[in-house]
N, C-alpha and C positions, 0 to 999 in steps of 0.2 A: 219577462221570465217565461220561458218553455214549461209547459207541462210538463213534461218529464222531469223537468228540477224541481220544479214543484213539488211532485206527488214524490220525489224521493228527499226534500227536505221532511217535509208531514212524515210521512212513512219510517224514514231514519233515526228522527231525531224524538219520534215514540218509543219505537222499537229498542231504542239504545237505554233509555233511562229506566224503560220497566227492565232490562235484563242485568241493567247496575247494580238490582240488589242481590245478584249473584256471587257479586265481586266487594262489593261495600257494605260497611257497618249502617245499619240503619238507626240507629241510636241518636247519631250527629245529624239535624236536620237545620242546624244556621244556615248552612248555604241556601238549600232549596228556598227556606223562609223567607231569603233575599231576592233568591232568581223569581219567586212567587209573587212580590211585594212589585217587583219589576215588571212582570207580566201583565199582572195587574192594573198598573196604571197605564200602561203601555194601550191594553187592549182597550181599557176604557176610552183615553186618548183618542186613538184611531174612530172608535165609533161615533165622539162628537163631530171628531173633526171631518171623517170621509164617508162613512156609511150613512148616516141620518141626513149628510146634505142628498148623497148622491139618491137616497131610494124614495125622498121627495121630489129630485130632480127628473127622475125617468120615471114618476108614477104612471098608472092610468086609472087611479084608486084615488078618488077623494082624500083631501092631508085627516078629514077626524075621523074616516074608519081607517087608515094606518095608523092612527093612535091607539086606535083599539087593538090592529092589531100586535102592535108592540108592547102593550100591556098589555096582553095574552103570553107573546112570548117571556115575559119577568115571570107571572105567575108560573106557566108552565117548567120553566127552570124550577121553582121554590117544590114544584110536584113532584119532580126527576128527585131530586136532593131527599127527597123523606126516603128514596131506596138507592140513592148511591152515599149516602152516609157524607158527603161531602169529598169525597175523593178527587173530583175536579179543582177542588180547591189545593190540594194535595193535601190532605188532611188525614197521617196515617193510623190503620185502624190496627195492629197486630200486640198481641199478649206474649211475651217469650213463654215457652213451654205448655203450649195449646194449641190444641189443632179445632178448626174450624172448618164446616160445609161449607162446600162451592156456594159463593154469593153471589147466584142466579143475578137475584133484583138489579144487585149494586151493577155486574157485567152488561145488564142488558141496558138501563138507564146511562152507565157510563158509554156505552156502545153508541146510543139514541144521541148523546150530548156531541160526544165529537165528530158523530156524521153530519149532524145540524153547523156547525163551528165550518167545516169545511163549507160548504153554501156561497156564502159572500165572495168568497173567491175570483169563481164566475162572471159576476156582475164587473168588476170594477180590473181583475186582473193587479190587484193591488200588493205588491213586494211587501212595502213593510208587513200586511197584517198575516203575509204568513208565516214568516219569522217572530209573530208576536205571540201566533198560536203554536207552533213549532216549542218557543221559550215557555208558554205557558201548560203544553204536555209534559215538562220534563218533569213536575213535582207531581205531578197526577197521574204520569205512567210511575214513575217509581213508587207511589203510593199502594196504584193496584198491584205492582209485583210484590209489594209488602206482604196485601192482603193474602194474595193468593199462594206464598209461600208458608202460610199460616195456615194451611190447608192440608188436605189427606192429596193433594195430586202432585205427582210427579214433576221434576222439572221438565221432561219434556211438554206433558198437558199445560204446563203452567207459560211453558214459549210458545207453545201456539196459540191460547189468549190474548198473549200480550199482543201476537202478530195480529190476530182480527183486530184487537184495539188499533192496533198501528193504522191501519188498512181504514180505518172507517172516516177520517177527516180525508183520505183523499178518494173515496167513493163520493163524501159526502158533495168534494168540488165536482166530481165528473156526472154526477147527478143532476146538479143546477145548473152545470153547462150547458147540457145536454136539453134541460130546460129552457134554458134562454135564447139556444140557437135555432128552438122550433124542434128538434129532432124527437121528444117525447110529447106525440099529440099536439093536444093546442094548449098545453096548461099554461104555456110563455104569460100571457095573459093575468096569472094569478102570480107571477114571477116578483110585484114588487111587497105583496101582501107576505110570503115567505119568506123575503128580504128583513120585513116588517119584523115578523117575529122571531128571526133568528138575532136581530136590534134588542130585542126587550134581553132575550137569551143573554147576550153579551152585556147588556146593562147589566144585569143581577149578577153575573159570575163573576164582573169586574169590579164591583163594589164592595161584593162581601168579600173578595180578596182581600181588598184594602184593609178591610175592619178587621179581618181577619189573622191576616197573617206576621208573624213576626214579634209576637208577642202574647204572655198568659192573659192577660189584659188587653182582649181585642179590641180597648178603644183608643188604648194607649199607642201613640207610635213614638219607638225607638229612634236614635240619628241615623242607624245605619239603613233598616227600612226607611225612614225618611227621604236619604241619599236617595235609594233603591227605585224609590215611587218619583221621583222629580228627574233621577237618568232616564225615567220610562217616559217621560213625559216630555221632556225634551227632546226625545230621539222623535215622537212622533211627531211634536211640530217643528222639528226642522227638516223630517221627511215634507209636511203639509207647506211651508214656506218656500223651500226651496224647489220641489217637485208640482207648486201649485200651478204652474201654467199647463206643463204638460197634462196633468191629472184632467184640468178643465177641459182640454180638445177630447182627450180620452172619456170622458162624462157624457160628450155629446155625442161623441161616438156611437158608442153603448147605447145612449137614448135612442139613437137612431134605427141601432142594428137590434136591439134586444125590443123598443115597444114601438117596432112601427106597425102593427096591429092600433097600438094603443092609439096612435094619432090619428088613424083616420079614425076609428070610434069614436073621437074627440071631435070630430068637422061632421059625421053624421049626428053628432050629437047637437050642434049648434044649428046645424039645417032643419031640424025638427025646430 
């Protein structure tokens, strides 16, 4: 996939869902709680199965401080969420006939989250997950255009939000490109520790999705989020099946291209 389709899947397919609530009832929220429930196991999915192989695969970072730093990135999600209210989850915050202050916290946290989301991208150049995160914007931007409609700002203030939201999962790709290809400094090097944590990131947003969504009873799951959670999960191991050979060459690739710093570190290291 071309960057350029890329960053206008990210870009589009934000921008469309926060502007939905211009046009739609936001009261009916079964669908999203399905496309949500979808995502959800979708994104999880992909993380056992592609990102936790592959950023062990091309470390230069011992495997237990990458644990550490993946449990960094869970908690640091759990920190984001005390001021984006859960909106990543799509979890709508709006009162009919109330108007409410710009919520700084929630835009900036939600801003922080989906430019971290974008990241992975980079490494692995992996189709499905960004149709997984593409799928799991649409209940999170329409949330925030909830919120933000519940405010004192204008629709126009209120589309230009939505558009830096849009904008930030594919900053966040062209950022860690940018990282991996050498082109910003030497940080390549600390490339798979970020990988690390943007792993924990996605552990925590794809779980509490689970528990979360589709029911007042977030431990209870429904047959239809049921459905919802096992179509996510099959799409992604039959991407992982069927697309596992190619993935493989493409892994060594990547190892190649993104931590060949890291190898020779690795043979000076055994020559001491």
């Amino acid at each position: 996939m071309s960057a350029i389709i890329l960053v206008s899947i990210l870009f589009f397919s934000a921008l469309a869902s926060g502007l939905a609530v211009f046009f739609v009832k936001r009261n009916n929220t079964n669908l999203l709680k399905l496309i949500l429930s979808f995502s959800g196991a979708y994104l999880f999915a992909i993380t056992v199965l592609h990102l936790i192989p592959h950023v062990y695969q091309t470390r230069t970072t011992d495997a237990e401080t990458l644990g550490i730093y993946v449990l960094g990135g869970f908690l640091f999600q759990l920190v984001l969420e005390q001021f984006s209210q859960g909106i990543e989850h799509g979890h709508l915050h709006h009162e009919e006939g109330h108007h409410h202050a710009f919520p700084m916290g929630i835009m900036i946290s939600l801003c922080l989250h989906a430019f971290l989301e974008g990241m992975p991208l980079a490494a692995t150049h992996q189709t499905e997950l960004v149709f997984g995160i593409a799928i799991h914007h649409i209940p999170a931007a329409f949330a925030l255009g909830s919120l933000l409609i519940s405010t004192h700002l204008s629709k126009k203030s209120i589309t230009t939000l939505l558009i830096v939201f849009a904008a930030m999962t594919p900053l966040g790709f062209s950022f860690s490109k940018a990282i991996s290809t050498g082109e910003i400094g030497n940080i390549q090097q600390y490339f798979d520790k970020i990988m690390a944590v943007v792993i924990g990131i996605f552990l925590h947003i794809s779980t509490t999705i689970l528990f979360e969504s589709g029911s007042a009873d977030h431990h209870k799951f429904n047959k239809k989020k049921m459905i919802a959670v096992f179509v996510g999960v099959a799409i992604a191991l039959m991407n992982f099946l069927f697309d596992g050979h190619g993935h493989s060459h493409s892994s060594s690739e990547d190892t190649q291209e993104i931590n060949h710093d890291g190898h020779d570190h690795s043979h000076d290291h055994h020559d001491h």
